[in-house]
C-alpha positions as CSV (number, residue, x, y, z in Angstrom):
1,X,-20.6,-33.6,12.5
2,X,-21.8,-32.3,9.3
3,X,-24.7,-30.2,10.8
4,X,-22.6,-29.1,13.6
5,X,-19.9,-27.6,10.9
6,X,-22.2,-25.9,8.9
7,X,-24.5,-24.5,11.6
8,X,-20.8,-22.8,12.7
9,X,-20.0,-21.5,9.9
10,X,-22.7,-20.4,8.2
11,X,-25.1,-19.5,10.8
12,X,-27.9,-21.5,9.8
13,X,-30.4,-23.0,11.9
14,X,-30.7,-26.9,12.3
15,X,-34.2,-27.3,11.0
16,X,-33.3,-25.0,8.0
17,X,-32.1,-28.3,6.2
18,X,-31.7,-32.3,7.2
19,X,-28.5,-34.1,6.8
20,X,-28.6,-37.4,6.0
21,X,-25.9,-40.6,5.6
22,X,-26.7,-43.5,3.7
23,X,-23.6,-46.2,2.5
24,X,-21.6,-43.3,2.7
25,X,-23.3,-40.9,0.4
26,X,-24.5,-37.6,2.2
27,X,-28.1,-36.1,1.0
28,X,-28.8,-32.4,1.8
29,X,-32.4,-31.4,1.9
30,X,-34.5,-28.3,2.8
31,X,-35.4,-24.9,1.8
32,X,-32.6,-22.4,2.7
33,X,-32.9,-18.5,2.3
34,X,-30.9,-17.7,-0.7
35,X,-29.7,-19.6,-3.7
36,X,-25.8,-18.7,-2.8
37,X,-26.3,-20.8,0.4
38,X,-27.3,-23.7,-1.7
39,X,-23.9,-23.3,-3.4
40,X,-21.7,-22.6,0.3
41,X,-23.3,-25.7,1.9
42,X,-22.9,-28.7,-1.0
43,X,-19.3,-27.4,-1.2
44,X,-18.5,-27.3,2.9
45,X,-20.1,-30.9,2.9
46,X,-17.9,-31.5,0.3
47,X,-15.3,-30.6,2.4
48,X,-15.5,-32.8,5.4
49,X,-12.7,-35.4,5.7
50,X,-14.9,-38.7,4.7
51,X,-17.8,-37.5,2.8
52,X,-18.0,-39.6,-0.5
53,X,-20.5,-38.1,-3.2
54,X,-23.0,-35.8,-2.0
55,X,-26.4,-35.5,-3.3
56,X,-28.2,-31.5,-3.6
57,X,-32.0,-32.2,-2.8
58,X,-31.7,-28.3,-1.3
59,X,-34.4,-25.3,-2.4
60,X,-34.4,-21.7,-1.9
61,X,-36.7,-19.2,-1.4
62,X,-34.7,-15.8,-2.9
63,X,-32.2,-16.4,-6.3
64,X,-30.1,-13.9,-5.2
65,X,-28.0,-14.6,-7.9
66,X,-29.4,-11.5,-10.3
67,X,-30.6,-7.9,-9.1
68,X,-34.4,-9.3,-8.3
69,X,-36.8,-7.7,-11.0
70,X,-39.4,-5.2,-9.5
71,X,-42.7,-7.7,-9.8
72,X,-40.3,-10.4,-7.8
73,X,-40.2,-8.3,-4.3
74,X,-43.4,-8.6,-3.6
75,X,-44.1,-12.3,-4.1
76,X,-40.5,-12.9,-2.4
77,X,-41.2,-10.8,0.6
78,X,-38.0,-8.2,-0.4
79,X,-41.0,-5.3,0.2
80,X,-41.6,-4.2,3.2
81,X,-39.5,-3.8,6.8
82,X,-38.5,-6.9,8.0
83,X,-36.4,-5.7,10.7
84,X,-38.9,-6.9,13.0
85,X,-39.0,-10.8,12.1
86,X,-35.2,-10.6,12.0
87,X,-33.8,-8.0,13.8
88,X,-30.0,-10.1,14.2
89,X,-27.1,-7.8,13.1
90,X,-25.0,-10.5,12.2
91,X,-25.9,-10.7,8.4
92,X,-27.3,-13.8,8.8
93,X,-30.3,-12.7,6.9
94,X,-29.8,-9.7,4.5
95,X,-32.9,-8.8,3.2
96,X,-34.1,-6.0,1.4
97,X,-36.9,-3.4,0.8
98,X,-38.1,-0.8,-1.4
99,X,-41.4,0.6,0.6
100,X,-41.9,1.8,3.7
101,X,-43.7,0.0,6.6
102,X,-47.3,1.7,6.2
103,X,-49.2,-1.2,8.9
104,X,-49.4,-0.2,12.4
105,X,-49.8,-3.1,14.2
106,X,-49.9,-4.4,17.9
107,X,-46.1,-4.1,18.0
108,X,-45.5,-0.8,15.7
109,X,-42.9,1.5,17.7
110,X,-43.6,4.1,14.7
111,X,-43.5,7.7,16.1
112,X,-42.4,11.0,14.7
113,X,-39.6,13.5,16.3
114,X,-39.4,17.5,15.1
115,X,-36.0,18.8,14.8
116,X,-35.6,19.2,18.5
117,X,-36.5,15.4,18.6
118,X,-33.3,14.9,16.7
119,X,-31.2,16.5,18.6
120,X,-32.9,15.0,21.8
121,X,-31.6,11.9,20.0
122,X,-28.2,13.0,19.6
123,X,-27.9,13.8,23.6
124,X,-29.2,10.8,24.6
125,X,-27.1,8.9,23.0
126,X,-24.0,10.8,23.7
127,X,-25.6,10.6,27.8
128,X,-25.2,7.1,27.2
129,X,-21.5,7.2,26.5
130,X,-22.0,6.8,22.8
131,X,-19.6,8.5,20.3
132,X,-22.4,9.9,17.5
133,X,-21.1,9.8,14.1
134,X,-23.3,11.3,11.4
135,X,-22.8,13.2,8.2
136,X,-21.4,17.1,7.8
137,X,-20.5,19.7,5.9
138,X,-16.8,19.8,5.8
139,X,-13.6,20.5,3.3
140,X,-16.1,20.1,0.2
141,X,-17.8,17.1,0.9
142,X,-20.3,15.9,3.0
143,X,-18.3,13.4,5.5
144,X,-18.4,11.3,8.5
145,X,-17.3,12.3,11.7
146,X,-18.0,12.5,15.4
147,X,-21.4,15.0,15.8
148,X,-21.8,16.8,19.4
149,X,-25.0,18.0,18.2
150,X,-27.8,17.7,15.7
151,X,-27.1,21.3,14.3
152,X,-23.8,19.9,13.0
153,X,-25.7,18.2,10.6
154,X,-25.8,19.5,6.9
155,X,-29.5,21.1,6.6
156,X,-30.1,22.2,3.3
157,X,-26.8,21.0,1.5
158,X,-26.9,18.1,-1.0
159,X,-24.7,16.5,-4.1
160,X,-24.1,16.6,-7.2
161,X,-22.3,13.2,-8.4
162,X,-21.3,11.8,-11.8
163,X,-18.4,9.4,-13.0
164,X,-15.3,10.9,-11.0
165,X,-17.4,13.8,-10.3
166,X,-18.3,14.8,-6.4
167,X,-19.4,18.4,-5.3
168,X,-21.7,19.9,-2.4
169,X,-24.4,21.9,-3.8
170,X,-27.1,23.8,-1.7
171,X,-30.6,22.6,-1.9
172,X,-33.5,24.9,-1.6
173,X,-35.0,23.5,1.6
174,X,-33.2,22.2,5.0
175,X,-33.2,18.5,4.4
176,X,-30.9,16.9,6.3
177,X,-29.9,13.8,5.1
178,X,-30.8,15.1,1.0
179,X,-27.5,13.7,0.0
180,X,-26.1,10.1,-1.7
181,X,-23.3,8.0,0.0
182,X,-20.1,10.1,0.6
183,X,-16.3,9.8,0.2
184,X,-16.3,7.5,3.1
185,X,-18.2,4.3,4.4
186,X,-19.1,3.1,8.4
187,X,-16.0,0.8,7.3
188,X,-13.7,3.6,8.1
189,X,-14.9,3.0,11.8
190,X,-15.7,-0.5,12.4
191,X,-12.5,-1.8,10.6
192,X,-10.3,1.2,10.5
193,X,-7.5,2.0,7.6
194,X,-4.4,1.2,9.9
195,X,-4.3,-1.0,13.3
196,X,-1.5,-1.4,15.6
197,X,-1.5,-5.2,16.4
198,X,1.8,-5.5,18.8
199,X,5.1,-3.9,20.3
200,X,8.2,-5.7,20.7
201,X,10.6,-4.0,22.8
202,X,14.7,-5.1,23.4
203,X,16.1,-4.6,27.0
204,X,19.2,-3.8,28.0
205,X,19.8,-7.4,28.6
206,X,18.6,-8.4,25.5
207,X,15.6,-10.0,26.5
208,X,12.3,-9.4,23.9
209,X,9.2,-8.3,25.3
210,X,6.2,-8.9,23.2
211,X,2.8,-6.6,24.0
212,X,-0.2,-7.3,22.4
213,X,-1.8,-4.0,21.6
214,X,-5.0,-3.8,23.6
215,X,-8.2,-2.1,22.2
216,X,-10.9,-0.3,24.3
217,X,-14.3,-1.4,23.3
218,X,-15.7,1.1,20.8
219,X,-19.4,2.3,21.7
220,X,-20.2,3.9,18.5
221,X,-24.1,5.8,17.2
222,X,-23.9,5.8,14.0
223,X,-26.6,8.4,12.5
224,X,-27.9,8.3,8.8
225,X,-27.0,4.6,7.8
226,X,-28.0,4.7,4.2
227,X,-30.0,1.3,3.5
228,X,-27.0,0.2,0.8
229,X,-24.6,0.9,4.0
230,X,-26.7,-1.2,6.2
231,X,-26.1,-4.0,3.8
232,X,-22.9,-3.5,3.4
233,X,-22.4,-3.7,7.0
234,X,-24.5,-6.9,7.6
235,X,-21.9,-8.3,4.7
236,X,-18.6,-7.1,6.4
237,X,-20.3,-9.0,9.7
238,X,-20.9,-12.1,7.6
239,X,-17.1,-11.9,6.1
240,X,-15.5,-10.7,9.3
241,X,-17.4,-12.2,12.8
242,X,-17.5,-15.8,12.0
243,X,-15.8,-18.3,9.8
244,X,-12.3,-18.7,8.9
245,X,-11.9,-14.4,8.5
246,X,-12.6,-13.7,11.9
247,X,-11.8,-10.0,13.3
248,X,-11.9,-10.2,17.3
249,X,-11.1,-6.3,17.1
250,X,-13.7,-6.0,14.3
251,X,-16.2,-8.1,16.3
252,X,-15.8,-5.6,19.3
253,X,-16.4,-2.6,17.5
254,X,-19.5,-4.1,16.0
255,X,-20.6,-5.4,19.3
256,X,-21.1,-1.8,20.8
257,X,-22.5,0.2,17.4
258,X,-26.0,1.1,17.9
259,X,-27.1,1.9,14.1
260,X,-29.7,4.0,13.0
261,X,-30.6,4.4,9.3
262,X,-32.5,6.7,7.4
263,X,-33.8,5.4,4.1
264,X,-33.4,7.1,1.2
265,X,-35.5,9.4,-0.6
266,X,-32.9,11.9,-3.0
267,X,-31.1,9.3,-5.0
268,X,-28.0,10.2,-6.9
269,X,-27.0,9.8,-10.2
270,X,-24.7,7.0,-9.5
271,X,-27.1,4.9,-7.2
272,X,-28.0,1.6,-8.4
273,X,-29.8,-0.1,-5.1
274,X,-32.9,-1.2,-6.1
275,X,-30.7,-3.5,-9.0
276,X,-28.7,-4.6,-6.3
277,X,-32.1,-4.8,-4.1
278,X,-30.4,-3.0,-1.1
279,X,-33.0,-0.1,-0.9
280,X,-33.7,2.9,-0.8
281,X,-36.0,1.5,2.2
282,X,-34.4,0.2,5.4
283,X,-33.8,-3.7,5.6
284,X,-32.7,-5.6,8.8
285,X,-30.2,-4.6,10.7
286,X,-30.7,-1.5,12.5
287,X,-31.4,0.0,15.7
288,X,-33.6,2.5,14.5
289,X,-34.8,3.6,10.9
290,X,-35.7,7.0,10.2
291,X,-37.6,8.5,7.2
292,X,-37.1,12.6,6.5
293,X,-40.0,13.7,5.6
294,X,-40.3,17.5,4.5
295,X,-43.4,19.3,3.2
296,X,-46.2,21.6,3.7
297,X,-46.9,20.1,7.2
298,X,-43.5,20.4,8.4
299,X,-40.2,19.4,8.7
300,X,-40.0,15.9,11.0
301,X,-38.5,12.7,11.3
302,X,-41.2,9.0,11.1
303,X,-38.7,7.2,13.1
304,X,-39.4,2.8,14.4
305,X,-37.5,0.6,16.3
306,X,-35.3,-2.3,15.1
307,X,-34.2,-3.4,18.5
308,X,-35.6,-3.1,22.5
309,X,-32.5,-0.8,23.0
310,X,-34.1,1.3,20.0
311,X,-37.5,1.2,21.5
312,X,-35.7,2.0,24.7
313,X,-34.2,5.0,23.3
314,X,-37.2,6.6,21.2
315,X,-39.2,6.4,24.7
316,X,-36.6,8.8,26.3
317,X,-37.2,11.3,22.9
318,X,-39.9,14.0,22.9
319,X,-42.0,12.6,20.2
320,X,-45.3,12.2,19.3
321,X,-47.5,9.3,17.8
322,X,-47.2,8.6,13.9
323,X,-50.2,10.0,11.7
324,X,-51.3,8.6,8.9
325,X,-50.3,11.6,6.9
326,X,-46.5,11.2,7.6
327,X,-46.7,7.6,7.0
328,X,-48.3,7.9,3.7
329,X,-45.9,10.8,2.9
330,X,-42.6,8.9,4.1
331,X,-43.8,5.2,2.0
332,X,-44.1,7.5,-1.4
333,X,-40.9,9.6,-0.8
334,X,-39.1,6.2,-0.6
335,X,-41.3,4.7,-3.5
336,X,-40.4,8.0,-5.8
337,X,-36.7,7.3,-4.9
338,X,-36.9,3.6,-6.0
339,X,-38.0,4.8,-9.7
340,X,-35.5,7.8,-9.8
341,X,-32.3,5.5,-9.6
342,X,-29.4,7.0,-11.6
343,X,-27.7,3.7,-12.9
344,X,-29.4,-0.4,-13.3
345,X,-27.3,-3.5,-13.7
346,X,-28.5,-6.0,-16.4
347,X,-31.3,-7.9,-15.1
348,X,-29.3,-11.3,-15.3
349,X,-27.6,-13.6,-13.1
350,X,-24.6,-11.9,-12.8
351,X,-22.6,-14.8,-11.3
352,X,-23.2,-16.6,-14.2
353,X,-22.6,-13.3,-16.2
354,X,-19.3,-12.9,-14.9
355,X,-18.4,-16.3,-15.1
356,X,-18.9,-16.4,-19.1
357,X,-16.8,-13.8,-19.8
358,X,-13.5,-13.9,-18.3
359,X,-12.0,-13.8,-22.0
360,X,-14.1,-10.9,-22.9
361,X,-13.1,-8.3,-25.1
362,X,-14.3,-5.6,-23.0
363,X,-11.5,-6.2,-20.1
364,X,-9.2,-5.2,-22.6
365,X,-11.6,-1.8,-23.1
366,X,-11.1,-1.3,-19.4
367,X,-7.3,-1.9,-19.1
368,X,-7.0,0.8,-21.3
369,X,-8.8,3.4,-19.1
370,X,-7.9,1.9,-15.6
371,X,-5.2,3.0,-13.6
372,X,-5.2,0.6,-11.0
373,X,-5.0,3.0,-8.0
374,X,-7.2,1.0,-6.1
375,X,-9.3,4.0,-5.5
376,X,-12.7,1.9,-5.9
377,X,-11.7,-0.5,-3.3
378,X,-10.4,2.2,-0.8
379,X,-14.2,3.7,-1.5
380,X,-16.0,0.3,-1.6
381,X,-17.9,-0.3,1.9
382,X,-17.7,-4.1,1.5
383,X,-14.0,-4.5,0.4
384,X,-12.1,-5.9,3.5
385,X,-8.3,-6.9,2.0
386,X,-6.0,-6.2,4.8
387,X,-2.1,-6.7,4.9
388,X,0.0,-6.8,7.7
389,X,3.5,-4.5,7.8
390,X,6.4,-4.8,10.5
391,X,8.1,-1.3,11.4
392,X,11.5,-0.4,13.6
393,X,13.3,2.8,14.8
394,X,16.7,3.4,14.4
395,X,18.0,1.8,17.4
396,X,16.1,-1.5,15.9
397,X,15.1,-2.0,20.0
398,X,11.4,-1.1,19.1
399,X,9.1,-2.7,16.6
400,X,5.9,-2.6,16.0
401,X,3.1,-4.7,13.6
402,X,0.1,-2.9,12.0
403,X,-2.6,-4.5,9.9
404,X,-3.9,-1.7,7.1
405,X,-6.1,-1.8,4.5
406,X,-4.8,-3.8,1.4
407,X,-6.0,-3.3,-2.5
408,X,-6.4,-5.9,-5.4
409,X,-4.9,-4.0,-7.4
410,X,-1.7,-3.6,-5.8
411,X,1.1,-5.3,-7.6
412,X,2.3,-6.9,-4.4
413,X,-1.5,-8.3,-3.4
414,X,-0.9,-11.5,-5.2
415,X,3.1,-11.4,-5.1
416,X,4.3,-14.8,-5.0
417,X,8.2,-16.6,-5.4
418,X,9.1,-15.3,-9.1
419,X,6.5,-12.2,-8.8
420,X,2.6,-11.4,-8.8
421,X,-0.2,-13.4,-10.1
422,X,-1.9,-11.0,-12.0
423,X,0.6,-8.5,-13.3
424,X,-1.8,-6.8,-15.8
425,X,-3.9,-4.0,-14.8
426,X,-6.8,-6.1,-17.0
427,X,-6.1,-9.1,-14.7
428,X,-6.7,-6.9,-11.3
429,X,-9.4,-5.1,-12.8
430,X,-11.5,-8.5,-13.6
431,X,-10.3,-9.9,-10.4
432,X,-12.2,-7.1,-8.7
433,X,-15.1,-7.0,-10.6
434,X,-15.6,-10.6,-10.7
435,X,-14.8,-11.2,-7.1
436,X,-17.6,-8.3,-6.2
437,X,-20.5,-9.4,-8.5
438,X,-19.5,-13.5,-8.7
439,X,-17.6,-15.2,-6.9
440,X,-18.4,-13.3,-3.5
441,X,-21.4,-15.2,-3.6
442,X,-19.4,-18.8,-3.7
443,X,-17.6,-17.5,-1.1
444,X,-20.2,-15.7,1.4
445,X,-23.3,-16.4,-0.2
446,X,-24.6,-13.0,-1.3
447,X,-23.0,-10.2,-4.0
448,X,-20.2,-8.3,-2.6
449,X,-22.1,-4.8,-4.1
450,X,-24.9,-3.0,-2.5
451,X,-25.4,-0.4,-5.4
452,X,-24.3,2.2,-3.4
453,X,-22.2,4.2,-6.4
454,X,-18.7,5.5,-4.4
455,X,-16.4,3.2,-7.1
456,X,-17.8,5.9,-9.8
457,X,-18.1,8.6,-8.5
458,X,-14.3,8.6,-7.0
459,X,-12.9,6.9,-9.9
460,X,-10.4,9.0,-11.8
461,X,-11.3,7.8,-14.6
462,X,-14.9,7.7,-14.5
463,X,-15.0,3.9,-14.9
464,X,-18.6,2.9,-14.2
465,X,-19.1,-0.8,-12.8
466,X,-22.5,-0.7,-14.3
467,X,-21.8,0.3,-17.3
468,X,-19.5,-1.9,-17.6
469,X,-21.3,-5.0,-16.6
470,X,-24.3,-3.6,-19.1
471,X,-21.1,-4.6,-22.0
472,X,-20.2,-7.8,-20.7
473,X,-23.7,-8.8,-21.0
474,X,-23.9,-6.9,-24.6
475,X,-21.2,-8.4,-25.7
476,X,-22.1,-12.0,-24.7
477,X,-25.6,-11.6,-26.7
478,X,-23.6,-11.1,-29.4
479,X,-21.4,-14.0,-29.3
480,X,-24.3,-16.2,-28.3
481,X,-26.0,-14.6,-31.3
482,X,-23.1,-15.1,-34.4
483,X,-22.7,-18.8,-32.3
């Protein structure tokens, strides 16, 4: 009963770990992937009506509990694509990478499209009644939105971002995917701002007539997943397809996204993925990976599958076979971009970080500059807080129910009988923070950041989530220092 709880909740396979029941005292033993699982599992054994004392004989192989330090990838695997050994979209591994795949092996699907091969792309995916979103130049930023073509990409346009600081500069070459995460996230498509759930209707007779709103299955390409998006993604699946937050609608949309990334080699000044070990290289997840390569050879793409359906699709491109040149030349543009990084978190377990100091002085810092306008967690690709709102016209013979996206820091978020829970903007703000970097992990097993920068860059206010975690951490070497 145990084992069949856990393997339904979490998503782990039997022989990951061995229950066993002995005078009524549970053992768990095994070697699980990450050091958050350990956590999730001892407390849903906990949990099963029955289960006396329970005894932790687990191991792990990854403490994802702190940013993993750059000698660590290596000898825990984090280097390299592993979309291959585990190419499930469902988060149930969420790996990371800093270099290039370099090996061509008996099962390397690594080939390399010109600009017309990206475009080819494009109409092959829209021929196979996909709706391709991708980046473009549009109203000052670079943004998401439904591409009929390659040429609607933005070739030779990039960003300039700082705390609360966004603008579109032009590059001096035609890169095409030269620029940092945007205003928006994939989130914005795969669980959308504002759902209508249901109609009610009144007849003339009186008699109510409920209609569940019906969704047609999104099929969705999305182009230029940045490797901190393709996290984020695999954690909204984790959060939202399984377990006690399940999203049917949210499960359909995922269902029919083909995803193709393309790691990153122009970092901005607000990226932090290698501390969060989300990139800049491609981990598991996608479809296809893609690496822009542009120098005095040319301008093309070193593209791999993920998937059979990417394979599939990269054998309908005009292509040609990967050379040793554009490999090399792909692996140390992402390597460059892993040392140019524009902001680190402490190299510390941040859990335990976060955990240590809830009475901080700093929150009060923070209070002082926040405005609580939830801006961060609008941004955020990972932050998945929905409410639901009932609406009626005049007549009050039509109602409907939508489910929109919901904030932390909205007074009314924790409004309970006699009024909200945390009614200080220093209360919200440490919710947020300490629910992304902590206790996400209790709850889901893995931090609830991917490093990808959007909460400073479209802060008002220019609060930096790094910088303020470098304090907390300042700050508690000092107490543990006068202690």
């Amino acid at each position: 009963m145990i084992a069949d709880i856990v393997v339904g909740t979490m998503w782990l396979t039997p022989a990951t770990f061995d229950v066993r029941v002995r005078d009524g005292v549970v053992t768990l033993r095994g070697q699980l992937e990450r050091r958050g699982e350990v956590s999730v599992l001892l407390r849903l054994t906990e949990q099963v009506d029955g289960v006396a004392p329970v005894v932790d004989e687990l191991t792990y192989r990854v403490d994802d509990s702190r940013p993993p330090r750059p000698a660590e990838r290596t000898l825990l695997g984090l280097a390299g694509d592993r979309s291959a050994a585990a190419p499930d979209r469902t988060g149930e591994t969420m790996g990371s990478a800093t270099t290039t795949h370099d090996v061509a092996g008996p099962k390397d699907t690594a080939c390399v499209l010109d600009r017309a091969g990206l475009d080819a792309l494009v109409q092959v995916l829209r021929a196979r009644g996909r709706t391709v979103v991708g980046p473009t130049r549009r109203d000052g930023a670079i943004v998401l939105a439904e591409l009929e073509s390659a040429a609607e990409l933005p070739y030779g346009w990039g960003v300039e971002l700082e705390g609360g600081h966004y603008r579109v500069i032009r590059r001096g070459d035609e890169a095409a995917f030269a620029h940092s995460a945007g205003p928006q996230s994939w989130k914005n498509f795969l669980l959308p701002q504002r759902v209508r759930q249901w109609t009610a209707d009144r007849g003339p007779d009186g008699e109510l007539t409920v209609r569940p709103e019906r969704h047609e299955p999104a099929s969705y390409a999305f182009l230029g997943v940045r490797p901190c998006d393709l996290r984020a993604i695999a954690i909204q699946d984790r959060v939202l397809t399984g377990g006690r937050h399940k999203d049917d609608a949210y499960q359909a949309r995922r269902d029919g996204a083909f995803l193709i990334a393309v790691e990153c080699a122009e970092p901005g000044a607000t990226c932090f993925c290698v501390s969060m070990g989300t990139g800049p290289a491609a981990g598991p997840g996608y479809d296809i990976a893609m690496t822009e390569v542009l120098d005095g050879a040319g301008h093309r793409f070193l593209a791999r599958a993920g998937t059979p359906e990417g394979a599939e699709v990269l054998a309908g491109l005009p292509r040609r076979a990967a050379d040793s040149v554009t490999r090399t030349a792909a692996r140390e543009a992402v390597e460059a971009a892993a040392g140019r990084m524009g902001r680190t978190m402490p190299e510390v377990d941040l859990r335990a970080l976060l955990a240590g100091t809830l009475d901080a002085e700093r929150w009060n810092d923070v209070a002082s500059r926040c405005l609580t306008c939830g801006n961060c967690t609008m941004a955020c690709p990972t932050c998945f807080c929905t409410t639901t709102e009932d609406v009626t016209d005049l007549t009050g013979d039509h109602a409907e129910r939508w489910s929109r996206w919901e904030s932390c820091y909205d007074l009314d978020f924790s409004h309970l009988q006699g009024g909200p829970v945390r009614a200080s903007g220093r209360s919200r703000y440490r919710q947020w923070l300490t629910h992304k970097l902590g206790t996400w992990y209790d709850q889901f097993g893995s931090s609830g950041c991917v490093g990808c920068g959007r909460c400073i860059v479209w802060c008002p206010v220019a609060i930096d989530i790094t910088e303020e975690a470098h304090a907390l951490h300042q700050e508690a070497l000092g107490k543990d220092g006068s202690s």
